[in-house]
N, C-alpha and C positions, 0 to 999 in steps of 0.2 A: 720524620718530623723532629726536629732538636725537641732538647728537654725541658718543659714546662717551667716558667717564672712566673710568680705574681706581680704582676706588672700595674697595680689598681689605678696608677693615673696615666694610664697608657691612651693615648687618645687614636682613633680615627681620621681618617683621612680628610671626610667633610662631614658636621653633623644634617641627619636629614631632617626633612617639618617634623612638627608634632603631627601625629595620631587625627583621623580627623571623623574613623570610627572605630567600633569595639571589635577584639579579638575574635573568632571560633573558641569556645570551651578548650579543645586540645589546645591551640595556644595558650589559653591564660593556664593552664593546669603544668603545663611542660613548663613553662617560664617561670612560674612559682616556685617549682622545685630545683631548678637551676640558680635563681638570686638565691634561697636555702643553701645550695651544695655551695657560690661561691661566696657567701658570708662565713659559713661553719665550719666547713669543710675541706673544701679545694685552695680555696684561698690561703688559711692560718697555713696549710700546707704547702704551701708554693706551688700552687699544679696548676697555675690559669695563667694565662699571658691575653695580650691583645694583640690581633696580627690582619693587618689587611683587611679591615672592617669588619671581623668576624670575636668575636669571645672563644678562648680554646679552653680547655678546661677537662682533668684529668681524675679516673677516680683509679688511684693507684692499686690498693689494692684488690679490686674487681679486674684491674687491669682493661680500661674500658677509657678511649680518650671522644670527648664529644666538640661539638661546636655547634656557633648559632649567630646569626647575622646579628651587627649591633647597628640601633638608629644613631646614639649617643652614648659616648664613656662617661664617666664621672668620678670625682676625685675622691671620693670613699668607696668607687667602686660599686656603686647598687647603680650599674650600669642600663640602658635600654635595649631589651632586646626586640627584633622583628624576625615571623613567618617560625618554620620550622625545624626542629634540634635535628642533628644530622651528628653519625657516629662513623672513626675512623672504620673503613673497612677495606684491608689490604695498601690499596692506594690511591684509592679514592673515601667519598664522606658518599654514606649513606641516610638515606632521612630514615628515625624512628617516631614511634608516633608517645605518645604519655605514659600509654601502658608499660613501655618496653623503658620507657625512661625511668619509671617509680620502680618498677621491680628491680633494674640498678640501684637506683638508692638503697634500696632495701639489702642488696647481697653488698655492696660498700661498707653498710654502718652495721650490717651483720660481723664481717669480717673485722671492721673498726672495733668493735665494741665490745666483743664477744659474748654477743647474746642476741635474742632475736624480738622480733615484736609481730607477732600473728595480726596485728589490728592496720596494720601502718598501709598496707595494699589496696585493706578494702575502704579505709577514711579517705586516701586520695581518690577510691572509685567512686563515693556518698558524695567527695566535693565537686567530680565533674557532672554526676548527674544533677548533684544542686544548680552548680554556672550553667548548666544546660537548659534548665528548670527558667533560672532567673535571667538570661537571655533569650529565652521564645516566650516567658511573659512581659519584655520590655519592648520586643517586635508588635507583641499584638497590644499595648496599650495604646494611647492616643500619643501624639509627639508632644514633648514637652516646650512652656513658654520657654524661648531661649532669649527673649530679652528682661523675663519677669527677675532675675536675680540683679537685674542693673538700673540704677535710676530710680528705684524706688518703685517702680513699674506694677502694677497686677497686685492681689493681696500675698503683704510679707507671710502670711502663716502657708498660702498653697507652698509658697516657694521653697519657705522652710520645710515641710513636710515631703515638698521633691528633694529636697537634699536628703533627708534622713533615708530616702526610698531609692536614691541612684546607683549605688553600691553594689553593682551584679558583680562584681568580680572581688572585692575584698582586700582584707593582707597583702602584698606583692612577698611579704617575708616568711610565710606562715607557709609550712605545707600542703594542708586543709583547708585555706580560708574559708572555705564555703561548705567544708561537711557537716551535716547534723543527722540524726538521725531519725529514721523514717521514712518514708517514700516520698517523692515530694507534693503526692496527690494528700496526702497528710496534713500538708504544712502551708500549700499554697495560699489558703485565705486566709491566713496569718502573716503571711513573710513579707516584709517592707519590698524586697526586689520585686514584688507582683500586687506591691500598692496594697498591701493588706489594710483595709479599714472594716471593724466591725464593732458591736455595740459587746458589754461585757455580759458574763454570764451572773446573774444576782442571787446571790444565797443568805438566807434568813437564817441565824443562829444564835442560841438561848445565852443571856448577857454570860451567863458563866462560865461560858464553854467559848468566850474570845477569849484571845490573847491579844494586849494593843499596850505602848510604850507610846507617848510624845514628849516632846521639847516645850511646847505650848499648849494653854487650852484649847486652841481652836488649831492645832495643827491636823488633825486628824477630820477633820469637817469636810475633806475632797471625798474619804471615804463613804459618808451619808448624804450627796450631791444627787443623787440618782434619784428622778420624781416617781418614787411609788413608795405605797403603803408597805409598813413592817409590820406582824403581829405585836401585839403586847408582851412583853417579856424577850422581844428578840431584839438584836442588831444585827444591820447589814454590811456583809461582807461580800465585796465585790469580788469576781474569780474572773482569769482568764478560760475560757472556753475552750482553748485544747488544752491546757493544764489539766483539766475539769475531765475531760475527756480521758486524760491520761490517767489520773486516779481514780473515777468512777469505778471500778473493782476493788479498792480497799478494803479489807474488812471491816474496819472498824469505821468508815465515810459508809457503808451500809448499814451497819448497825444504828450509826448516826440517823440517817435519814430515814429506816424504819420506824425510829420513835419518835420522828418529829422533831430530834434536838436540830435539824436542818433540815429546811423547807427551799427549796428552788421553787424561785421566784420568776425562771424566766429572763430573756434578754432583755435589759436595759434599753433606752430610746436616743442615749448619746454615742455616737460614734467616736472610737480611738483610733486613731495611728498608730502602728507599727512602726519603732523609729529602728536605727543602724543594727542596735542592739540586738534586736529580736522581743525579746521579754519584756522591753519598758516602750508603756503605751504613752500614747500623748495627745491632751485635747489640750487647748488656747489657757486652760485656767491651771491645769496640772500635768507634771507627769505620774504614771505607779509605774514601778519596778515589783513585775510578778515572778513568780518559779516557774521555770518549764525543767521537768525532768526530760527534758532532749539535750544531746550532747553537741558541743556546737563548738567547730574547732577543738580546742582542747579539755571543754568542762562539760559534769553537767551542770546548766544553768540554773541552779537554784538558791533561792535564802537561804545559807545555812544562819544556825539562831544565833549564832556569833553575829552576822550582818545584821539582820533582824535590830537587835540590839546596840550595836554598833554602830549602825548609821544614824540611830537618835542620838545616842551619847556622845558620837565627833558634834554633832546638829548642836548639842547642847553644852559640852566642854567648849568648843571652836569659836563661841559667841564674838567673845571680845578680839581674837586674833584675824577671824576673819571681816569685822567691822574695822581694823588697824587698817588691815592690807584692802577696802572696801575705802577709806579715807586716804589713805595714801596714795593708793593708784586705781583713779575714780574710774578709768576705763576698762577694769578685769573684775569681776563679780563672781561667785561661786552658788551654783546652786544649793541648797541645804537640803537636807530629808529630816523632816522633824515628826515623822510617825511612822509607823507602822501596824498592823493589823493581821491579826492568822486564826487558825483554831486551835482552839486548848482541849482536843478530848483526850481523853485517858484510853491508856493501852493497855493490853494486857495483863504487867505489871502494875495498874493503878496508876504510874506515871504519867507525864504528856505524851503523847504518840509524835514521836519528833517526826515520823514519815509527811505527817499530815499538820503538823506546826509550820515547819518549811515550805514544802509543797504549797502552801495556799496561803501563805505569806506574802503580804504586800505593803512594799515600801511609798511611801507616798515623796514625792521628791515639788520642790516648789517649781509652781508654774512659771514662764519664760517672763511672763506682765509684772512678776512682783521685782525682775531685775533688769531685764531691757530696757537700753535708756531709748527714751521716743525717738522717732522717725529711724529708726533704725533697723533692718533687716535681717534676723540668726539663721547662718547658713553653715550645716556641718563641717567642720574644718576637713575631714578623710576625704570628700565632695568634691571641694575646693581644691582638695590637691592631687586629685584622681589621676593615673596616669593617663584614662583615657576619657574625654568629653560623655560622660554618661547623663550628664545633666544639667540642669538650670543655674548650678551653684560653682559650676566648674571653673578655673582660672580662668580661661579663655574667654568667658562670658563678661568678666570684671572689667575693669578700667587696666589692671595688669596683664592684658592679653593685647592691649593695642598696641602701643609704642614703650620702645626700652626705660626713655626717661621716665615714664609715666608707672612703668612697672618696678621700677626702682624707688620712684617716690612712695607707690601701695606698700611696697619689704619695707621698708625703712620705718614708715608709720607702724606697719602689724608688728613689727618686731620688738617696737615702742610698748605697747600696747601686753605682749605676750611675754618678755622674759623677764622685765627685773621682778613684775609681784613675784614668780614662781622662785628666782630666787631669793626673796626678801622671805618668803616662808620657808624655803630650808634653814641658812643662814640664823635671820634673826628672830625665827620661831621656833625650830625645829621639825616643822612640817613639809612632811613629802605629798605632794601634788604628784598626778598623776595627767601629765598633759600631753599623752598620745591624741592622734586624732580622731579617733572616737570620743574622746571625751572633750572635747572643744567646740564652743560655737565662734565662727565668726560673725563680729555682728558690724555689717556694712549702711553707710549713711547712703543719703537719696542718688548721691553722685559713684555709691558704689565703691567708698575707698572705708577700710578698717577705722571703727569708731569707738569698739569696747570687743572682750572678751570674754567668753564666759564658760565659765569651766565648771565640772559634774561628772557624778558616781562617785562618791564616799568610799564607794569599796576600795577602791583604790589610794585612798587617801591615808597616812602613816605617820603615829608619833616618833621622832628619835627618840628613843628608849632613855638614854642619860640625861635627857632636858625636860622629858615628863614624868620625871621619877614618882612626886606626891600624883601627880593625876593618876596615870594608872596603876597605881596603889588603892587607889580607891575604887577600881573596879572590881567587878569578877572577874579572875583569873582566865579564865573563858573567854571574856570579850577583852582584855586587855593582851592577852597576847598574839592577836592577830591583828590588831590597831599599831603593832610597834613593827620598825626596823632599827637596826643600828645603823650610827652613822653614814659607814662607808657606804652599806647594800641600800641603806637610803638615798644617798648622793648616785651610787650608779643608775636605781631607777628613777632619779630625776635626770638625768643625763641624758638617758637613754631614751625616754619619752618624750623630751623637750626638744632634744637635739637631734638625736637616731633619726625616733620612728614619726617625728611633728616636719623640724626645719628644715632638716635635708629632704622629706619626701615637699615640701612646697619649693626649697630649691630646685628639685630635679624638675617638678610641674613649670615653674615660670623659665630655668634653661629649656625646656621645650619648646618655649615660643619665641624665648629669644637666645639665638644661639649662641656660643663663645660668651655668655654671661657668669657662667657660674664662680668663678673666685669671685667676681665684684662682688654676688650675691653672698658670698660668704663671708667677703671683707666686709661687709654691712652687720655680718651675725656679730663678726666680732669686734667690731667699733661699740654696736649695740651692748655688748658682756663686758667692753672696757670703758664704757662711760659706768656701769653701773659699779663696777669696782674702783671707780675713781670717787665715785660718789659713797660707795657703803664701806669703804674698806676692801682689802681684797683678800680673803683668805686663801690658805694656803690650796684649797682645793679649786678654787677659782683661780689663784696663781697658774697653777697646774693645768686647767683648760686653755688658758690663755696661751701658755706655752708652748702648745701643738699634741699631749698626750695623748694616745688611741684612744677613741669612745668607746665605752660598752655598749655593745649590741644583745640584744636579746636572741639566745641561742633558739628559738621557735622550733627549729628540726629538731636538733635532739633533746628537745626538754619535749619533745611528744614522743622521739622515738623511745626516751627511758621511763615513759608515763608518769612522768612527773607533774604534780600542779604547778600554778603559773607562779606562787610565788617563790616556789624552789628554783625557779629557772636560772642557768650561767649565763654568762654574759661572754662574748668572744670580743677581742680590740678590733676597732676598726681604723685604719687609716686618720688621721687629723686633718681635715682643713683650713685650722684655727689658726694655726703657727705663722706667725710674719714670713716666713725662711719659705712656706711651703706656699703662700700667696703669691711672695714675689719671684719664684722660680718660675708658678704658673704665667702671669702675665708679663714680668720682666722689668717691673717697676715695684721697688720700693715702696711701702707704706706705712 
C-alpha cells in the first residue's frame, strides 16, 4: 500500500442515502474511536487518505494500518463511516471487532505519549455496555410519533421530552460517549436512553442546616412545589433518588438522619424527565440540575460549590447583558439558574461537609414557558442533528429532510437565529456561550421551520477575564476564577462549539439527505458570519474565521487519555471550510 496522506477533502466515488436505522453497539463503539483517532491523531499526522470508498488510516507507531467503508466524505473530514473496521493483514484486510480496535488505541497513544492510562480499556468497555443497554431499551419501547416533531402535531412537551431521550449513541467525537459508571441495572430507571421518568426522592431538613443562594425572591419556589407537608422548623430539599442512593452510607448523612436533622419524606407525586444530560430533570414548569457522583464520559457529575455559587451569580451579574442580547436578537433566549439549594451539615472539622454540600446540591434552572415564544416546539439541537434517525426530532422528520430548496431555506433561517447573538456576546460583551449541542434547543413553529433559540447550562458559560475586571473582583476568588477565560481560549471555545461540535455536525445531518450539498451549506455559514461582520464591525479574530483559518476542535481522546478536566482540554486544527478559495475549488464557482 503507498504511504499514507491526509487527504480530509478527498471525496468518494458516489455518496450513498442516509442511514435509515441505528448501528450494532460494535459499530457505534468502533466508529467513535476512529472519527477520535482521525481528528487527533492520524490525521494532524498525515496517516489517513481516502481511496476507493474506503477511509485508510494509519497508527504509526503501533505500526497497525486499518480501514472502513465510508457512506460520505466531508470537508473537515468528520467523515461517514458504514459496517465494520478491517486491519491490513499481509495482503489482505481483515475485520477486527472494538475490543481489538481500543486496545490499539491504547498501545498507539501509550507509545505517543509515553505514559499509560489503566482506565481507558475498561471506559470504552462501560460505554459499549451502556450503547448496548440504551439500544435493547429503545427496541423494547413503543415506536416513536414520527410525525409529532412536525407541524405542530401531538403535544410539543412529549415531543420535546423524545428529543431529550433519543440519544442512544452520543458524541460521534468523544471516545466514551456513553460510559458511566455502574452497571446498567443501576442506572436504567434513571437514564433518558430508557425513557427514565420518575418522581424525586423528598428530604425534610432543619432551616440551619440548608444551604441556598438566589438571584430573586421567588427564584427558589420550584424547590418547595412538591404538595406535601414539611414539619415545623424544616425546609424541603428535594434529592435525586440514585444520588440519594449513592450517599446513603455517609457518615455524617447517618448521623444526620439519626437525629432527625433529616427526615425522608418519601417520593414525591410529580413526575421528572431525564433529559440528554443525565442529572438535570425536567417537568413543563422547571428544570433542577442535580449531582450524581457517577462518572459519565469524562467527569464526575457533580455541583462542585464553585457551580453552586456560580450559576446564581452569572444569573445575577448577566441581568442586563442578557436582557441586551434578549432585545436585540428576540429569536435566541438563555435559560437562567437563579437558585440553588444543598445541605449545610458540619464535618468533622466543624466546617461544611463539602462531600454532602455538592452531592445534594441542586440548581434550579428556569422552566422552558418563562422563555419559549408560543406555538412553538423545543426540540434538542444533538437530536436534530443525530447522525442516525433515533427520533421524533431528527432532521429528516423537519421540513429540511424533504426537498434541497426547502432545506436550504430551514439553514439559512436557523443560522439567522443561532450565530450573530453568540457572537454579539463574545465580541460586544465578552461573554463565552457555550453552544455545543447539548446545550441548545431548537425551537420550531407549526410548519416545523426554526423560530427561536435557546440556549442553557451556565456551567459552561465564561467571563473574559480583561473585560470583567471590576465584576469578578467582587467575587470570591473561588467562584471568580472558574467563571473566567481569556480571550483567545474563550474564542476557541466559542469556535469550537458553535462551529466544530454544533454547525458542522447539522451540516453533516442535512448533506445526508441531500447529497453534493455540503459547500452550499457552508457557503450559507459563511454569508451568515459575513453579514454579521458587515453589520458589527469585523474584528480581527472574525477577520480570521472568515479567511479560512483551521478550527479548533476539541481534543476529547487525549484530554481523557491524559485525565484531564474538560476545561484543560487542547484543541487540534481542523481543516476550514470557511475560505472563498476552498468553496470555490469545491464546486467551481466563485462566490
Amino acid at each position: 500500500m503507498p504511504p499514507l496522506t491526509n487527504h480530509a477533502t478527498g471525496r468518494t466515488e458516489a455518496p450513498t442515502a442516509a442511514p435509515t436505522g441505528l448501528p450494532t453497539a460494535d459499530d457505534a463503539v468502533a466508529h467513535t474511536l476512529l472519527n477520535c483517532l482521525l481528528r487527533e491523531v492520524s490525521g494532524p499526522e498525515h496517516q489517513t487518505a481516502v481511496h476507493r470508498g474506503h477511509l485508510l488510516l494509519r497508527l504509526p507507531r503501533r505500526g497497525v494500518r486499518l480501514r472502513v467503508a465510508l457512506r460520505r466524505t466531508s470537508l473537515t473530514g468528520a467523515h461517514r463511516f458504514t459496517g465494520p473496521v478491517a486491519e491490513r493483514d499481509g495482503e489482505g484486510w481483515t475485520e477486527i471487532d472494538w475490543r481489538r480496535l481500543a486496545e490499539y488505541v491504547h498501545a498507539e497513544l501509550t507509545l505517543r505519549t509515553g505514559v499509560t492510562n489503566d482506565e481507558f480499556l475498561s471506559q470504552v468497555a462501560a460505554g459499549h455496555r451502556a450503547t448496548t443497554a440504551a439500544l435493547a431499551a429503545r427496541d423494547a419501547r413503543a415506536p416513536d410519533d414520527a410525525g409529532a416533531a412536525q407541524h405542530g402535531t401531538g403535544d410539543w412537551r412529549d415531543t420535546y421530552v423524545a428529543s431529550e431521550q433519543s440519544l442512544v449513541l452520543g458524541h460521534r467525537f468523544h471516545p466514551t460517549p456513553k460510559a458511566r459508571t455502574g452497571d446498567p441495572e443501576a442506572w436504567r430507571e434513571y437514564a433518558p436512553e430508557t425513557g427514565g421518568t420518575f418522581p424525586l426522592l423528598l428530604l425534610a431538613v432543619r432551616d440551619h442546616l440548608i444551604a441556598e443562594e438566589t438571584a430573586a425572591p421567588d427564584a427558589a419556589d420550584p424547590l418547595d412545589a412538591a404538595a406535601v407537608p414539611v414539619p415545623d422548623g424544616y425546609r424541603l430539599l428535594p434529592a435525586h433518588p440514585w444520588q440519594y442512593e449513592l450517599l446513603r452510607d455517609h457518615p455524617g448523612l447517618r448521623v444526620a438522619l439519626a437525629r432527625a436533622d433529616i427526615r425522608v419524606l418519601g417520593r414525591g407525586d410529580v413526575p421528572y424527565a431525564a433529559t440528554a444530560s443525565v442529572r438535570t430533570l425536567y417537568t413543563p414548569d422547571t428544570f433542577l440540575k442535580f449531582s450524581l457522583n457517577v462518572r459519565i464520559t469524562n467527569c464526575l457529575r457533580k455541583n462542585a460549590r464553585y457551580e453552586l455559587s456560580g450559576a446564581v451569580a452569572l444569573t445575577r451579574l448577566l441581568a442586563p447583558v442578557l436582557d441586551d442580547l434578549t432585545a436585540r436578537f428576540p429569536g435566541c433566549a438563555v435559560l437562567r439558574e437563579p437558585a440553588y439549594r444543598s445541605l449545610a451539615l458540619p464535618g468533622p472539622d466543624g466546617t461544611t461537609d463539602t462531600a454532602l454540600l455538592e452531592g445534594f446540591g441542586v440548581i434550579v434552572r428556569e422552566g422552558l414557558s418563562r422563555r419559549l415564544l408560543p406555538g412553538t416546539t423545543p426540540l434538542l439541537a444533538a437530536a436534530v442533528a443525530d447522525e442516525y434517525p433515533a427520533g421524533p426530532a431528527h432532521l429528516s422528520r423537519l421540513p429540511a429532510g424533504t426537498d434541497r430548496p426547502t432545506a436550504l431555506k430551514w439553514w439559512a433561517a436557523y443560522l439567522d437565529l443561532l450565530i450573530p447573538p453568540v457572537l454579539a456576546a463574545y465580541f460586544d460583551h465578552g461573554l463565552v456561550f457555550e453552544p455545543h449541542l447539548q446545550n441548545v434547543l431548537i425551537c420550531v413553529d407549526g410548519d416545523g421551520m426554526p423560530a427561536q433559540v435557546l440556549l442553557r447550562d451556565l456551567e459552561g458559560t465564561k467571563l473574559v477575564d480583561d473585560r470583567h475586571t471590576d465584576t469578578l473582583a467582587a467575587l470570591p476568588a473561588e467562584v471568580a476564577g472558574p467563571l473566567t477565560y481569556d480571550a483567545q481560549r474563550g474564542w476557541d471555545r466559542v469556535v469550537y462549539c458553535l462551529l466544530v461540535n454544533h454547525v458542522a455536525e447539522l451540516v453533516a445531518a442535512l448533506a445526508d439527505l441531500h447529497p453534493d450539498s455540503e459547500a452550499e451549506l457552508w457557503r450559507e455559514v459563511r454569508r451568515t458570519l459575513r453579514r454579521h461582520a458587515d453589520r458589527h464591525g469585523c474584528p480581527p479574530r472574525l477577520a480570521a474565521l472568515l479567511a479560512g483559518v483551521p478550527l479548533p476542535a476539541k481534543a476529547n481522546l487525549l484530554t481523557r487519555w491524559a485525565r484531564k478536566p474538560d476545561r484543560a482540554a487542547r484543541y487540534v486544527p481542523l481543516p476550514s471550510p470557511l475560505a472563498e478559495s476552498v468553496l470555490s475549488a469545491t464546486t467551481g464557482t466563485a462566490r
